[in-house]
N, C-alpha and C positions, 0 to 999 in steps of 0.2 A: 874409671879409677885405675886400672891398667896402665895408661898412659900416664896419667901425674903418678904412678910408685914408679913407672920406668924412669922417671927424672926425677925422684926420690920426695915427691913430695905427700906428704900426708896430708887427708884434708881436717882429720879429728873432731868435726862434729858434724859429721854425716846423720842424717836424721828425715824422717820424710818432706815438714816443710822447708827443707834445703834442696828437695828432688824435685823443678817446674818443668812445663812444658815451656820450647821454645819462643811460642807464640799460642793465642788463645787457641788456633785452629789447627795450631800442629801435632802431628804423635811425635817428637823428636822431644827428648826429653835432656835438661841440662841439672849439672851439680853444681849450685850455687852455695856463696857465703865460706869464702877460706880464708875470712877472718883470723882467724888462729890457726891455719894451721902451718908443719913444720917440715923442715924436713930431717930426712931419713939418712943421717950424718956420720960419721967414726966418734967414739964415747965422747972424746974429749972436749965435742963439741958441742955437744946435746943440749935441748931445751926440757926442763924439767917442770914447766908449768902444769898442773892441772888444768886440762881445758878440756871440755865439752860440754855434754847435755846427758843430764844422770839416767834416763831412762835409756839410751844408744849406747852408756861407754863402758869400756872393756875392764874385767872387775880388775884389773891389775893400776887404772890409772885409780878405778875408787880406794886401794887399800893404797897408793903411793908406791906399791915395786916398783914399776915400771909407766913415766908417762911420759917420755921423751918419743917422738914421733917414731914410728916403727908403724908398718903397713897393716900388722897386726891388729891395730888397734881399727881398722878401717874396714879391715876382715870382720869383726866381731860387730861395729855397727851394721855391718850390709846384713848378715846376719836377724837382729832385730827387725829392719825393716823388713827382712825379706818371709820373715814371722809373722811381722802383721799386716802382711800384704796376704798372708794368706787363713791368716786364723783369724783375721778381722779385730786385731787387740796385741796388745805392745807385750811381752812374753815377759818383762818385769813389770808392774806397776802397782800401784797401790803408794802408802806413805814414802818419803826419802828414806827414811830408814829400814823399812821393808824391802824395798827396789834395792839398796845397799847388800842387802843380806843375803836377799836371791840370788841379785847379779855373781857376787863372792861364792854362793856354794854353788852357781850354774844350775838351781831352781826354776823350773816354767814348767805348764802342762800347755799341749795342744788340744785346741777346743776339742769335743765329741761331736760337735755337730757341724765341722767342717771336713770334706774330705779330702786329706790331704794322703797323698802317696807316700809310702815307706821311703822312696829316693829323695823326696823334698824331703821329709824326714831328716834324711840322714845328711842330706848336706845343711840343712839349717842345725841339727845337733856338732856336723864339723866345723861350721862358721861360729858357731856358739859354746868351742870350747872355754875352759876356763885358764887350763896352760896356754899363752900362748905359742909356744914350738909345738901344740899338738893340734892347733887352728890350722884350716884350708888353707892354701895358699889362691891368690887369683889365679895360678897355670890350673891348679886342682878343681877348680872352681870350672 
């Protein structure tokens, strides 16, 4: 993801099954399906679609502030996935409207029965901010 923001591209529905392996027998792992996404442009040029997948997207595209491509929003799916990669369960889910509500007040508990470090912790709580400008950046990362 590094490389497509350094050429300004956003993928916007980053999501686990978007994450395959390269080949059945490989660990090399690829980011598929950028179907939608945009890029990372000056205002006046912006794409202001609604696009992704409601359990991955960043609560600023759910309320309409902000959903013109910005790396941000790419920040905050890595985020989710990287939640339930290790809590074994998506940190918003439950009905669209519930997942809506969470995602907006930046709502999720980390399971009790996985062990997860205070440092995962804390970067999945900075990849999961809900301002954008106060989300991880990928150098931070």
């Amino acid at each position: 993801m590094d490389y497509c923001h350094q050429k300004r591209i956003v993928h916007r529905d980053l999501k686990l099954s978007n994450i395959v392996f390269a080949s059945p027998n490989s660990k090399e792992i690829r980011v598929v399906d950028f179907g939608i996404s945009g890029l990372n442009v000056p205002l006046n040029h912006r794409d202001n679609a609604i696009a992704g997948s409601l359990r991955y997207m960043a609560p600023e595209v759910i309320t309409g502030k902000h959903t013109s491509p910005d790396p941000s929003l790419d920040i905050f799916s890595m985020g989710v996935i990287l939640f339930a990669l290790v809590n074994g369960r998506l940190p918003f889910d439950g009905s669209d409207d519930l997942v809506k509500q969470n995602t907006i007040n930046g709502c999720y508990q980390y399971s009790s029965s996985a062990n997860i470090s205070d440092e995962c912790k804390d970067l999945i709580d900075g990849m999961l901010k809900v301002e954008p400008k106060e989300r991880l950046t990928l150098k931070a990362i």
